[in-house]
C-alpha distance (Angstrom), angle and dihedral (degrees) to the residues before:
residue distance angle dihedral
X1 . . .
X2 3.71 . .
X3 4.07 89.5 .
X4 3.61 101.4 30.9
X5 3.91 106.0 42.3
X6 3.49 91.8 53.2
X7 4.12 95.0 56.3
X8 3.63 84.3 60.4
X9 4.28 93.6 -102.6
X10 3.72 120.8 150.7
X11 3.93 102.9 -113.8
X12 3.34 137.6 148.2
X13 3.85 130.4 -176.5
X14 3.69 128.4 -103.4
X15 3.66 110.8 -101.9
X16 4.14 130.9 -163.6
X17 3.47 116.5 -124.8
X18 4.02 86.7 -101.4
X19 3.93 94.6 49.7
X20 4.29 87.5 49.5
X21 4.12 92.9 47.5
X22 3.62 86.1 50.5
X23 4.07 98.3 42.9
X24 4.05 112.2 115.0
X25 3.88 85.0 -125.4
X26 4.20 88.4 60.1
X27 3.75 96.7 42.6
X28 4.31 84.7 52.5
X29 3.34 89.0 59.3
X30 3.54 101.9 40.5
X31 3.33 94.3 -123.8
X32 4.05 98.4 176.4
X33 3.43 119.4 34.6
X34 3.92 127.8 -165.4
X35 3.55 145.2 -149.8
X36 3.61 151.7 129.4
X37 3.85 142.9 -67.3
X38 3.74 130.7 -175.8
X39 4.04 77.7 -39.0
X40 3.48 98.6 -43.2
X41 3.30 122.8 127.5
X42 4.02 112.4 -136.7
X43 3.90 129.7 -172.3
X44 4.34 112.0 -170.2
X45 4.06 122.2 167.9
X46 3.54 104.6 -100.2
X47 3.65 125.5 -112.9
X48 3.91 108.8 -81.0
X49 3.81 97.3 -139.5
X50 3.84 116.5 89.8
X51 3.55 137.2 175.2
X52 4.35 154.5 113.1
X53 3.70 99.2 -50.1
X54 3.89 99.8 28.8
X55 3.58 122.9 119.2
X56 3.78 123.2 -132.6
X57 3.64 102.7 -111.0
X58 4.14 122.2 -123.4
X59 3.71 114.5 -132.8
X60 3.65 102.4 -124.3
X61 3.95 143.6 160.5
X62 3.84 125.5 -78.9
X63 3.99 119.1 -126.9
X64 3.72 113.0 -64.1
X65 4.38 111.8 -106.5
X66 3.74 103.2 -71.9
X67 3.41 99.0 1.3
X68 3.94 85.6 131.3
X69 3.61 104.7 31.0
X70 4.08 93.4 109.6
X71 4.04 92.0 37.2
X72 4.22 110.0 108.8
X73 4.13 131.6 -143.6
X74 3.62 102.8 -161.2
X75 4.21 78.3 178.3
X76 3.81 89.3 81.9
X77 3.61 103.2 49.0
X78 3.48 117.2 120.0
């Protein structure tokens, strides 16, 4: 950064995950969002797409193990 930014490049440094959740760019767009299941407390990346009309997600649990083993998708039948 110290060589390149000065000779007018585009660069930007390498970040960990940590260091990007925590960048003023992610916390504008919301990028995690929290909440709370059956009193536990859950943080998930938020979805990317945003816009007029677009509902601010709710972090919430995935489907239990199994909990759609028996279901069918006739879609995907060939």
């Amino acid at each position: 950064m110290d060589i390149l930014g000065p000779a007018g490049l585009c660069v930007a440094p390498v970040l960990s995950l940590m260091e990007s959740l925590e960048h003023p760019q992610a916390k504008f767009r919301n990028v995690l969002v929290s909440g709370d299941q059956n009193g536990t407390k859950l943080r998930q990346l938020n979805c990317p797409i945003k816009g007029d009309g677009i509902d601010e997600p709710v972090a919430e649990s995935g489907p239990k193990l199994g909990e759609h083993n028996e279901e069918e998708n006739h879609e995907n039948i060939i």
